[in-house]
ChimeraX commands (.cxc) that place a marker at each C-alpha (Angstrom):
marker #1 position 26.42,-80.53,2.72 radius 0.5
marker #1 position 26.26,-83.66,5.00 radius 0.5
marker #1 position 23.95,-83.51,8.29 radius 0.5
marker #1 position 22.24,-85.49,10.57 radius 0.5
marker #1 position 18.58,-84.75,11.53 radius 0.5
marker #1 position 16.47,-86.24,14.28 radius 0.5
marker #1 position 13.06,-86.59,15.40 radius 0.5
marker #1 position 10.17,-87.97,13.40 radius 0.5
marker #1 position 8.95,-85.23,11.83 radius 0.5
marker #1 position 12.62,-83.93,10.66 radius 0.5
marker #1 position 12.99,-87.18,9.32 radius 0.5
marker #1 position 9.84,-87.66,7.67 radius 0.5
marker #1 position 10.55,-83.95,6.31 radius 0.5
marker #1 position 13.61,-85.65,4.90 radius 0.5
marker #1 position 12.42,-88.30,3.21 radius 0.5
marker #1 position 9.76,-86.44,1.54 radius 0.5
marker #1 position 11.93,-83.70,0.03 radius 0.5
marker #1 position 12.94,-85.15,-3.66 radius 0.5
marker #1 position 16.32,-82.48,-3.22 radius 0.5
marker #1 position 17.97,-84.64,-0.21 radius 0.5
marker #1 position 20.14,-87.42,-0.53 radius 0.5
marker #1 position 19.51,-89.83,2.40 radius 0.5
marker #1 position 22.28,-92.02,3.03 radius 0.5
marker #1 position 20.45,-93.78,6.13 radius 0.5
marker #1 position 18.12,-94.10,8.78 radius 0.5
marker #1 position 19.01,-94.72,12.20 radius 0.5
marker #1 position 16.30,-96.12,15.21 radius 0.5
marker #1 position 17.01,-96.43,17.86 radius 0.5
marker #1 position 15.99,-100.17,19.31 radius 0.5
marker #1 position 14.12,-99.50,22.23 radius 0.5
marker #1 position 11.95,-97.35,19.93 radius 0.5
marker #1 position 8.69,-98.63,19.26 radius 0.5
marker #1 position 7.82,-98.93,16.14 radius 0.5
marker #1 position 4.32,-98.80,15.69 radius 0.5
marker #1 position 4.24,-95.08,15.07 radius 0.5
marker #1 position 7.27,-94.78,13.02 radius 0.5
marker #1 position 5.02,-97.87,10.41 radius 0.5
marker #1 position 4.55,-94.55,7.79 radius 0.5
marker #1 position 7.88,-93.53,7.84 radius 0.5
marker #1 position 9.31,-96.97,7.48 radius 0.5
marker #1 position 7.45,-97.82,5.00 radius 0.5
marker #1 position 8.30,-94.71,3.06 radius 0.5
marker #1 position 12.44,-95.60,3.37 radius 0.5
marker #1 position 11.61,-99.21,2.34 radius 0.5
marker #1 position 9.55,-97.71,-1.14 radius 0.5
marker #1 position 12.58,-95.72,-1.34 radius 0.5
marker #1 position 15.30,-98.59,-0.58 radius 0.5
marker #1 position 16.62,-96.62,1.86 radius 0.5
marker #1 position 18.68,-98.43,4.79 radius 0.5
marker #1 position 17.22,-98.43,8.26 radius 0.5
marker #1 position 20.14,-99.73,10.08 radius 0.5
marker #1 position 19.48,-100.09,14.17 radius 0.5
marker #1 position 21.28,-98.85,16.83 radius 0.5
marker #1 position 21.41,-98.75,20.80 radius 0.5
marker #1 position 19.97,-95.37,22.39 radius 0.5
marker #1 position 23.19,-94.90,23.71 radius 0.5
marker #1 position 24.98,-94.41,20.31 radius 0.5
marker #1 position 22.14,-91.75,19.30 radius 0.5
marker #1 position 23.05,-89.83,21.91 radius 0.5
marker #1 position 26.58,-89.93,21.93 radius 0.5
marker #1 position 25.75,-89.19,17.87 radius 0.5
marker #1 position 23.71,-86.42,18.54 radius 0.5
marker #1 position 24.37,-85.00,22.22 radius 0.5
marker #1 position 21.54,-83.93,24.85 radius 0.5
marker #1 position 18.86,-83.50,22.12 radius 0.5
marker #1 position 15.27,-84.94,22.37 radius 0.5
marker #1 position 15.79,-86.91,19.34 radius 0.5
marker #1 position 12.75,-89.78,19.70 radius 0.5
marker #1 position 14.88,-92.39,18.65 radius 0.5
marker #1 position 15.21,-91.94,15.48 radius 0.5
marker #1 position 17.67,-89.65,13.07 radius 0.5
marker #1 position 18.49,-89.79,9.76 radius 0.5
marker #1 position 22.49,-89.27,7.78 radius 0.5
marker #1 position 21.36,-86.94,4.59 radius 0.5
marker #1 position 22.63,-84.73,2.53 radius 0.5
marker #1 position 21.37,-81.01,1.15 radius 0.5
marker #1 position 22.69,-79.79,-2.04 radius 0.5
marker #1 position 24.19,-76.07,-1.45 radius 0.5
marker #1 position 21.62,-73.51,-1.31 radius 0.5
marker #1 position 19.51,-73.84,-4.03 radius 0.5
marker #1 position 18.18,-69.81,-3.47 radius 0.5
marker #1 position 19.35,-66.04,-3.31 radius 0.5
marker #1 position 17.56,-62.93,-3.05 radius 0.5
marker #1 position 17.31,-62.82,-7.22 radius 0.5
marker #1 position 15.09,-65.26,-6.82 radius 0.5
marker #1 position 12.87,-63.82,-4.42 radius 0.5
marker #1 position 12.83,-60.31,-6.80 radius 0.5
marker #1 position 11.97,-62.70,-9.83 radius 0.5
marker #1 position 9.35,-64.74,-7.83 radius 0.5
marker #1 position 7.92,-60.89,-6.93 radius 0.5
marker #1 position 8.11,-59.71,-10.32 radius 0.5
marker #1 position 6.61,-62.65,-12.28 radius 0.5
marker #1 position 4.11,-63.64,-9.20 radius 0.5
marker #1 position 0.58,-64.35,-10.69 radius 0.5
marker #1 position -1.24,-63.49,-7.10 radius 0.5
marker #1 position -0.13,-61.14,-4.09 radius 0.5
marker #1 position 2.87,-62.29,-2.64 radius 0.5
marker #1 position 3.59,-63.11,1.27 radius 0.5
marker #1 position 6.94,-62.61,2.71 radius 0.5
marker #1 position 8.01,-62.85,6.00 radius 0.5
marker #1 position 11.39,-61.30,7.01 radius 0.5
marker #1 position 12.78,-62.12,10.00 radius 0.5
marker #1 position 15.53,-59.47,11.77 radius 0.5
marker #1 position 18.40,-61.66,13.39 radius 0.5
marker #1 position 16.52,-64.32,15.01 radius 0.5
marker #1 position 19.22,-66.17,17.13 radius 0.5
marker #1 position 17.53,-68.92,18.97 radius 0.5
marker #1 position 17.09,-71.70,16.98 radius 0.5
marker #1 position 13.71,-73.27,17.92 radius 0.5
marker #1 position 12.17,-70.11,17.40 radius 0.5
marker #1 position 13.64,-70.15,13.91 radius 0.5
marker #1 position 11.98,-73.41,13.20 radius 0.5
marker #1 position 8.54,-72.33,15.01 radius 0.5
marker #1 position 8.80,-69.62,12.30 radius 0.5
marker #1 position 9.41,-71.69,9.59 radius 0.5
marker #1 position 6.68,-74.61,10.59 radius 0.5
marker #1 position 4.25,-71.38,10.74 radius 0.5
marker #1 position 5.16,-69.49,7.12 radius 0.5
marker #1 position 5.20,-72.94,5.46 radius 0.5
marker #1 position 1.26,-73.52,7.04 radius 0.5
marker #1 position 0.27,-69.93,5.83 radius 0.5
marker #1 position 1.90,-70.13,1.90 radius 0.5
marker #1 position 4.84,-67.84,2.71 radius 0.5
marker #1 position 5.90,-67.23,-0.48 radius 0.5
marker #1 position 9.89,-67.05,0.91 radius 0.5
marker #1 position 11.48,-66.77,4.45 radius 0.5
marker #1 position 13.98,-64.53,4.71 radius 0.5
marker #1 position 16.82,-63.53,7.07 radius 0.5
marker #1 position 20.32,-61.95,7.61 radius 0.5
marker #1 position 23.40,-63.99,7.10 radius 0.5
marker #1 position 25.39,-62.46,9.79 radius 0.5
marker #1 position 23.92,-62.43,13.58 radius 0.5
marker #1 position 21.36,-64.85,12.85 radius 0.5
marker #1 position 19.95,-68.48,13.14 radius 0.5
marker #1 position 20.66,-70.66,10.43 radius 0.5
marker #1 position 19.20,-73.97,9.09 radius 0.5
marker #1 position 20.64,-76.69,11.78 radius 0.5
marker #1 position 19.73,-79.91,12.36 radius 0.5
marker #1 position 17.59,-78.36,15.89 radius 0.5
marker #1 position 15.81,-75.51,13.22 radius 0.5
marker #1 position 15.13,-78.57,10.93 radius 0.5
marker #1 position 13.31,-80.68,13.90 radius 0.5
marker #1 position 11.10,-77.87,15.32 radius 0.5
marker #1 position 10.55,-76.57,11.71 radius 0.5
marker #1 position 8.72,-80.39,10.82 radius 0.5
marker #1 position 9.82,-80.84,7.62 radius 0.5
marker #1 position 9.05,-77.12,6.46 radius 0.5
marker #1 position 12.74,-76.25,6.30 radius 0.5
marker #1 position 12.90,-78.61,3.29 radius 0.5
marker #1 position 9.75,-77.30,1.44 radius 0.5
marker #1 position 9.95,-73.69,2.14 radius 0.5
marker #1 position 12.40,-71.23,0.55 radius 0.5
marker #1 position 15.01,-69.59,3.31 radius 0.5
marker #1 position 17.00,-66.87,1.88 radius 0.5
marker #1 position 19.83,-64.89,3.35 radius 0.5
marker #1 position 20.88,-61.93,2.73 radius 0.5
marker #1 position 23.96,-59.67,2.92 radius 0.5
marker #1 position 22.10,-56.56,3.62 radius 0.5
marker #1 position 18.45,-57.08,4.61 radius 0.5
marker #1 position 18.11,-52.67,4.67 radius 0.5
marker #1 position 18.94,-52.97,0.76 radius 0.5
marker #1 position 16.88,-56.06,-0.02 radius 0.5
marker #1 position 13.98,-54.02,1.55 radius 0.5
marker #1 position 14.29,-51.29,-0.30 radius 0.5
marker #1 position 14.54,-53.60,-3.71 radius 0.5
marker #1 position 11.24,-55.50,-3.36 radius 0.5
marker #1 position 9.80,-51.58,-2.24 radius 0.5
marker #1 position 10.68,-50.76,-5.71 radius 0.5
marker #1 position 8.89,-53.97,-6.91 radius 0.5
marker #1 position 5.27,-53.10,-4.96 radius 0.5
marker #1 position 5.74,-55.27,-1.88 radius 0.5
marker #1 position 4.85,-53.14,1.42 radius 0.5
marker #1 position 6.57,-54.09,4.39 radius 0.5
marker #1 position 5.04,-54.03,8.01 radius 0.5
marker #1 position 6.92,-54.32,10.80 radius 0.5
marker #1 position 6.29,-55.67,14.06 radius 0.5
marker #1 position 6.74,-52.93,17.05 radius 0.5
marker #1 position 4.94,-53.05,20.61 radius 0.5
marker #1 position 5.03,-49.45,20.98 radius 0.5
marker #1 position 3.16,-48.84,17.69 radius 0.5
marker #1 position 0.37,-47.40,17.18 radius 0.5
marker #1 position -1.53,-49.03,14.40 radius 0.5
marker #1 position -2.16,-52.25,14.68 radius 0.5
marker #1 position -2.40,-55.58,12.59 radius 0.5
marker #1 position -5.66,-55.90,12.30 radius 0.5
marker #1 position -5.98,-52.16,11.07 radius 0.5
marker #1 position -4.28,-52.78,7.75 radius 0.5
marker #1 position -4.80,-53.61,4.34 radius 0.5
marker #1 position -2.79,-57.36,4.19 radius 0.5
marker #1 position -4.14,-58.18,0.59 radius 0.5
marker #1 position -1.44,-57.10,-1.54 radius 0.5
marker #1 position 2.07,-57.98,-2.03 radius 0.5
marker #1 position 3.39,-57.76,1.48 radius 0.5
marker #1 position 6.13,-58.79,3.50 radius 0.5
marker #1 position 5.74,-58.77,7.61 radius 0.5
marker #1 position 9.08,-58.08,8.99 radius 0.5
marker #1 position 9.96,-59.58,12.97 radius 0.5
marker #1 position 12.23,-58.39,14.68 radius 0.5
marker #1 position 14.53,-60.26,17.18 radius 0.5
marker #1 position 14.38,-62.02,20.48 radius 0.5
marker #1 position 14.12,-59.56,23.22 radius 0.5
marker #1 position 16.26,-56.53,21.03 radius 0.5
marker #1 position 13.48,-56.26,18.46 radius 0.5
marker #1 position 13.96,-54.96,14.99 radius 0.5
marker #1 position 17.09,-53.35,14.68 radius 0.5
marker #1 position 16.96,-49.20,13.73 radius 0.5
marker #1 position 17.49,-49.57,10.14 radius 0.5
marker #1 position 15.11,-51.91,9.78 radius 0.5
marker #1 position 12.35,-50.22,11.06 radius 0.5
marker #1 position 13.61,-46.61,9.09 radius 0.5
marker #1 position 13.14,-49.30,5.83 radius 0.5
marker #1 position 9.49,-50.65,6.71 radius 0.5
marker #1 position 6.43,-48.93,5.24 radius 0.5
marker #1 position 4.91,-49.40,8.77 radius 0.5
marker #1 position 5.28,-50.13,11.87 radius 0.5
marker #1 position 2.62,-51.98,13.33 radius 0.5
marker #1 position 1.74,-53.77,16.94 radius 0.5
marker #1 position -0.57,-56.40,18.02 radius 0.5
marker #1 position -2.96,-55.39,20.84 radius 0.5
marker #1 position -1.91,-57.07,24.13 radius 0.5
marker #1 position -4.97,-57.86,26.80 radius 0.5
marker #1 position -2.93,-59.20,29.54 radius 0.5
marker #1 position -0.49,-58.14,32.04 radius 0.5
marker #1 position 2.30,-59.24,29.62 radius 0.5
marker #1 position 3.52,-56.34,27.32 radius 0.5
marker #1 position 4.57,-59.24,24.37 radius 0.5
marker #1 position 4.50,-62.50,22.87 radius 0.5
marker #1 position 7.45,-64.65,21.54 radius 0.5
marker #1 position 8.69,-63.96,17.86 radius 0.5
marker #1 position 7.19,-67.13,16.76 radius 0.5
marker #1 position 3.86,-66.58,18.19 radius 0.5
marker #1 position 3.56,-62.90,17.07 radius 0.5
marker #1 position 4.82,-64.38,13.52 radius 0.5
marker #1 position 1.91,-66.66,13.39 radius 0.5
marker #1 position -0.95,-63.75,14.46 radius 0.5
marker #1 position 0.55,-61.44,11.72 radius 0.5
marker #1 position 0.49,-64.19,8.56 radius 0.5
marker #1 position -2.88,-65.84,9.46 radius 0.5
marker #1 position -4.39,-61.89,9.91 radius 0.5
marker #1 position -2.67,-61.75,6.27 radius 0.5
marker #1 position -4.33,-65.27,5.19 radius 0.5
marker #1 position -7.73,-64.35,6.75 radius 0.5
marker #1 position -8.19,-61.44,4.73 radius 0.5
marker #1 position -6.96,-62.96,1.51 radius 0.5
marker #1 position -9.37,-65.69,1.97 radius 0.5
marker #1 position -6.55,-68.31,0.71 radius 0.5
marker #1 position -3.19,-69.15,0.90 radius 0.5
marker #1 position -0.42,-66.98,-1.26 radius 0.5
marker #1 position 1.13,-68.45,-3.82 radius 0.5
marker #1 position 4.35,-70.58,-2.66 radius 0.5
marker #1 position 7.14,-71.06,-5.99 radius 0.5
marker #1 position 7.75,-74.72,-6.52 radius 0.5
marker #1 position 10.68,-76.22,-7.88 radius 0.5
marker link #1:1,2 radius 0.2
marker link #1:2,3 radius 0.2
marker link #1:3,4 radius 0.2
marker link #1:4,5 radius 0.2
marker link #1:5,6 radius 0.2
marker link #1:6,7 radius 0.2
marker link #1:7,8 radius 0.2
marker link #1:8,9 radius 0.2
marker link #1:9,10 radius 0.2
marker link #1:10,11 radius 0.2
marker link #1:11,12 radius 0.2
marker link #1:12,13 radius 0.2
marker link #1:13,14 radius 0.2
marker link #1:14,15 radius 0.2
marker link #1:15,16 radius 0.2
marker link #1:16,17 radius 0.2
marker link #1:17,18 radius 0.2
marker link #1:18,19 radius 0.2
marker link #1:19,20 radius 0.2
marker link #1:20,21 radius 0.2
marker link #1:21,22 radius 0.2
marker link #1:22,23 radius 0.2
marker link #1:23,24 radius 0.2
marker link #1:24,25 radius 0.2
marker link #1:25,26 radius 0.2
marker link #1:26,27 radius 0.2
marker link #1:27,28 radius 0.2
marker link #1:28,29 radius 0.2
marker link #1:29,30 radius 0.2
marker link #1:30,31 radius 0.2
marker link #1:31,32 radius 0.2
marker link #1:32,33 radius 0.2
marker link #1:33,34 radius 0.2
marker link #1:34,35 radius 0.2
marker link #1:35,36 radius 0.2
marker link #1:36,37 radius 0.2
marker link #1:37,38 radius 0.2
marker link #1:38,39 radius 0.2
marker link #1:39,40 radius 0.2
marker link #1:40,41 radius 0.2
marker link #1:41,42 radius 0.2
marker link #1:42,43 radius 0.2
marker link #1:43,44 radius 0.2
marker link #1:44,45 radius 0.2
marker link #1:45,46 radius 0.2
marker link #1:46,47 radius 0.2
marker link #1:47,48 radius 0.2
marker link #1:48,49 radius 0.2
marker link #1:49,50 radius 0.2
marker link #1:50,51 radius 0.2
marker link #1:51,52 radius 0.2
marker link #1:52,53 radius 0.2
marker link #1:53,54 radius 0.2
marker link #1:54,55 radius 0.2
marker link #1:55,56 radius 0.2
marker link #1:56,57 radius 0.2
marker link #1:57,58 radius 0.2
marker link #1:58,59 radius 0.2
marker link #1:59,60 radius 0.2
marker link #1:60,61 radius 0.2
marker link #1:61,62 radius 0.2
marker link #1:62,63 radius 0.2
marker link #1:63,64 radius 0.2
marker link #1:64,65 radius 0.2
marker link #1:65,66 radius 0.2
marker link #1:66,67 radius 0.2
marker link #1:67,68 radius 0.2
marker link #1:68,69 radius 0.2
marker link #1:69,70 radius 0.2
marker link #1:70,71 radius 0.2
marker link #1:71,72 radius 0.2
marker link #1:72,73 radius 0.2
marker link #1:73,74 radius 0.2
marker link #1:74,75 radius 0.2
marker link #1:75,76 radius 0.2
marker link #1:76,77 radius 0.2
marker link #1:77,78 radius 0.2
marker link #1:78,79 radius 0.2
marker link #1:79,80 radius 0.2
marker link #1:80,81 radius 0.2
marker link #1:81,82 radius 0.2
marker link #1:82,83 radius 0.2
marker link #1:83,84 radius 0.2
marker link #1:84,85 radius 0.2
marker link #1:85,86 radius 0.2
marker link #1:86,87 radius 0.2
marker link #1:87,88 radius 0.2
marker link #1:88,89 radius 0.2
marker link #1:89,90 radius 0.2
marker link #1:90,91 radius 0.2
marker link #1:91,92 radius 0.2
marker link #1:92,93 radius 0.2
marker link #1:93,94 radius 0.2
marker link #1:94,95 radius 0.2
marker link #1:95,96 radius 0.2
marker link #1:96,97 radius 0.2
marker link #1:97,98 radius 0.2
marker link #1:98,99 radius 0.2
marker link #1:99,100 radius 0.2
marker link #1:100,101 radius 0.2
marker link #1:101,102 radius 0.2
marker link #1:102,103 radius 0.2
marker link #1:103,104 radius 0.2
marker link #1:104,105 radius 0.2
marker link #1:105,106 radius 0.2
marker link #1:106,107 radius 0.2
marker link #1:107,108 radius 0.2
marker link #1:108,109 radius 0.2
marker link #1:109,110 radius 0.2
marker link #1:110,111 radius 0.2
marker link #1:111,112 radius 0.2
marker link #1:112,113 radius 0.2
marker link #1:113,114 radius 0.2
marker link #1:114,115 radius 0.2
marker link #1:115,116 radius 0.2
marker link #1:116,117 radius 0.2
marker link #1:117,118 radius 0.2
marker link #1:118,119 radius 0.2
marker link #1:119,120 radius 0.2
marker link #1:120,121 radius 0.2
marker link #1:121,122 radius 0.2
marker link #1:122,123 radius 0.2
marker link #1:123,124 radius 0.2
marker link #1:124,125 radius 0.2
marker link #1:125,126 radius 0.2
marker link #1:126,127 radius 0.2
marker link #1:127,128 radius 0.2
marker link #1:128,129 radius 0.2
marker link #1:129,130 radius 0.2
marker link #1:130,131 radius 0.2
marker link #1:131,132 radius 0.2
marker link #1:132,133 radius 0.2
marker link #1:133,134 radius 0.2
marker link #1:134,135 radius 0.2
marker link #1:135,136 radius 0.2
marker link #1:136,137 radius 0.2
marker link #1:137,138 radius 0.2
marker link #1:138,139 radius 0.2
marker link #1:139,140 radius 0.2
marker link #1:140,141 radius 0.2
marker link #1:141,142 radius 0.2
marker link #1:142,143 radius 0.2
marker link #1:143,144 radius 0.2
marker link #1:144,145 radius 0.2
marker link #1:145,146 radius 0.2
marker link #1:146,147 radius 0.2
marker link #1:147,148 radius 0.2
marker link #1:148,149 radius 0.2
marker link #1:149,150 radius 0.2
marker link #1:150,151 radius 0.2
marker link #1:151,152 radius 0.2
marker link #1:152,153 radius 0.2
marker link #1:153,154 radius 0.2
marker link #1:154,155 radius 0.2
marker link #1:155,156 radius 0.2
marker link #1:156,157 radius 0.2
marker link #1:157,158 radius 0.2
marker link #1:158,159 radius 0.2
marker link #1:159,160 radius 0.2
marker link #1:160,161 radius 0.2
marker link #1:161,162 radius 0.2
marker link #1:162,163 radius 0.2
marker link #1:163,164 radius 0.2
marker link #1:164,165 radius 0.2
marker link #1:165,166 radius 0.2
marker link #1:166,167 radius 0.2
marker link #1:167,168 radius 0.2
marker link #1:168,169 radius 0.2
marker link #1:169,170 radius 0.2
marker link #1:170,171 radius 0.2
marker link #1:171,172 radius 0.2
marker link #1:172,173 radius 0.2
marker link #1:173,174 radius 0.2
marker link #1:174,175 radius 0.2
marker link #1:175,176 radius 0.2
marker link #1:176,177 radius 0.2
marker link #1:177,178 radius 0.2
marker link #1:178,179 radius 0.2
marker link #1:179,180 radius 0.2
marker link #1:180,181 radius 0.2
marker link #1:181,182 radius 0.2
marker link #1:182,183 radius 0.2
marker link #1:183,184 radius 0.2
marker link #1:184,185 radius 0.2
marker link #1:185,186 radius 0.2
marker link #1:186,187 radius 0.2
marker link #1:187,188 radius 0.2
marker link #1:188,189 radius 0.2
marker link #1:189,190 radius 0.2
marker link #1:190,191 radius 0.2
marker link #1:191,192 radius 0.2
marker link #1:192,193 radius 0.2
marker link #1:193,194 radius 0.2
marker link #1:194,195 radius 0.2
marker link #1:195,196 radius 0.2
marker link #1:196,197 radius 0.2
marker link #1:197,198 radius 0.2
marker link #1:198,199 radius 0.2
marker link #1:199,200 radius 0.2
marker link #1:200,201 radius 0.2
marker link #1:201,202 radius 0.2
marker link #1:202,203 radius 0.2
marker link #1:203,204 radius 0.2
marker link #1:204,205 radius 0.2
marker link #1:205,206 radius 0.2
marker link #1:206,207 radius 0.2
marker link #1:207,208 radius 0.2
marker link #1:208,209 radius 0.2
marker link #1:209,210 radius 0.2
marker link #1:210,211 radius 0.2
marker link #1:211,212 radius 0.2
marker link #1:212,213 radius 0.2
marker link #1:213,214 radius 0.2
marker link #1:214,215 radius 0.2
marker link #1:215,216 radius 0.2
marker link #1:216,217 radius 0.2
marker link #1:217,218 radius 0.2
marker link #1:218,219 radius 0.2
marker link #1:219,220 radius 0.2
marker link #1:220,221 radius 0.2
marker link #1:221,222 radius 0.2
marker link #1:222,223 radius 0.2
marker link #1:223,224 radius 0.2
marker link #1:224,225 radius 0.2
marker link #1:225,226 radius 0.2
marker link #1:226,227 radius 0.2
marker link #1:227,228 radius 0.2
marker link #1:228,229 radius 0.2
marker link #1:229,230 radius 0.2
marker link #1:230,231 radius 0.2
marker link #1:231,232 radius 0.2
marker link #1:232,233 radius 0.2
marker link #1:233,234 radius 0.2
marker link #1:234,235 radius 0.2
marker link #1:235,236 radius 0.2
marker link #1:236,237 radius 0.2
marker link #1:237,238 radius 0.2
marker link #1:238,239 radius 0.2
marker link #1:239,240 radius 0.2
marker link #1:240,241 radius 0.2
marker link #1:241,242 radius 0.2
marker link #1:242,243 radius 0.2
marker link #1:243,244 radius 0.2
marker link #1:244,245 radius 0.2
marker link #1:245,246 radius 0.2
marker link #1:246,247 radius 0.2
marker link #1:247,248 radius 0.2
marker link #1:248,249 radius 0.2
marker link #1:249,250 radius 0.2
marker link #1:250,251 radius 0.2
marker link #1:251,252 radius 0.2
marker link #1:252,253 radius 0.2
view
C-alpha cells in the first residue's frame, strides 16, 4: 500500500521502520534544514532520494495539513497482524500483558495521541473495530510520531467476541466509564489486562461494556465532568505501568 506521510516525526518514524519501502523524501525549500541534519543524514546512510520541492507543490500534494515541509512517498506491506496474533502473543507471553482496546475512535488525531501514548507505556497491541472507526492515515501516522510503525494495530470484525476470547485466555478487561463507581487507581493493573476506551463523546458502546470485567472511572476534580479519549488513555496505562514497576512486554518482529 502506497502513502504519503508528512511531518518530521512521521517521517523519521518512516525511515526507521525496517518494514517500509521509502521511495523518496520530499523538503520543502524554504525549510531550514538545520533540524531536519538527523533525518537527512539517516536517508543519505540509507541512499534514499531527497528530491526538493517548492512549498507550494507540498501543499497542493498534501492539502491544508501542517506538514513542516517535509513528507515522505513510502510504502507499507499489507497488514502484517490479526487478532490470532494477539491470542498467540497472550498465550505464549512470558510477563503480564497490556492491551489497550479502543471502541470506535473516529477522529483521527486522537487515534494517533493513542497510539504515541500505548507505544511510550509497552502496549503489548492496539486494538480497534474495523467498521466505524479511525484507521491508520497518513494524519494518525503524524500525530502518532512514528509509533504507528512500531506498535501492533489490530482490527477486528467483532471486538464483543475478541473480548470474550482473550477472557478465556486470563486477560481482564477494564473499561473506561464516568459514571462508575470504582475507580482506576482502585484496581489491581498487574496482571494480564486490557483497558478498553470508549469513543469520542458516545463512549463505549452497550456491548462493550456488558463484555468488560469492569467498569471503571477516573476521579474528576474540576468543573469538567471528562477528559479527551487520548488523555484518559494515557492516565489508565501509566496507572497500569506504575504499579508494574516496568514496561509490559511489546512482541517484536
Amino acid at each position: 500500500m502506497s502513502e504519503v506521510v508528512y511531518g518530521v516525526h512521521a517521517v523519521e518514524g518512516a525511515l526507521q521502520n525496517t518494514h517500509i519501502t521509502i521511495q523518496e523524501i520530499l523538503l520543502s525549500e524554504s525549510r531550514q534544514t538545520t533540524k531536519l541534519q538527523p533525518l537527512l543524514a539517516l536517508a543519505q546512510q540509507k541512499h534514499i532520494t531527497v528530491r526538493q520541492v517548492t512549498r507550494r507543490e507540498l501543499d497542493q500534494l498534501l492539502g491544508d495539513v501542517n506538514h513542516q515541509g517535509v513528507a515522505a512517498r513510502v510504502y507499507y506491506p499489507e497488514q502484517k497482524y490479526d487478532e490470532a496474533d494477539v491470542l498467540n502473543w497472550v498465550e505464549n507471553a512470558e510477563k503480564p500483558v497490556l492491551l489497550l482496546i479502543l471502541d470506535g475512535i473516529q477522529d483521527p488525531h486522537n487515534l494517533g495521541a493513542c497510539l504515541r501514548t500505548a507505544d511510550a507505556a509497552g502496549v503489548t497491541a492496539v486494538i480497534a473495530p474495523k467498521d466505524k472507526a479511525a484507521s491508520l492515515t497518513p494524519t494518525v501516522r503524524k500525530v502518532a510520531c512514528g509509533a504507528a510503525e512500531s506498535l501492533p494495530f489490530v482490527q477486528v470484525t467483532n471486538l464483543a467476541r475478541f473480548l470474550k476470547q482473550i477472557k478465556q485466555l486470563g486477560v481482564w478487561c477494564y473499561g473506561l466509564a464516568g459514571e462508575a463507581d470504582k475507580t482506576i487507581y482502585d484496581m489491581d493493573l498487574k496482571g494480564n489486562i486490557a483497558i478498553v476506551m470508549g469513543a469520542e463523546g458516545a463512549g463505549l458502546r452497550q456491548l462493550t461494556r456488558e463484555s468488560c470485567d469492569e467498569l471503571l472511572s477516573i476521579p474528576m476534580a474540576g468543573m469538567v465532568s471528562s477528559v479527551n479519549v487520548s488523555v484518559a488513555t494515557g492516565i489508565s496505562l501509566f496507572e497500569a505501568v506504575r504499579q508494574r514497576g516496568n514496561i509490559a512486554n511489546q512482541p517484536k518482529g
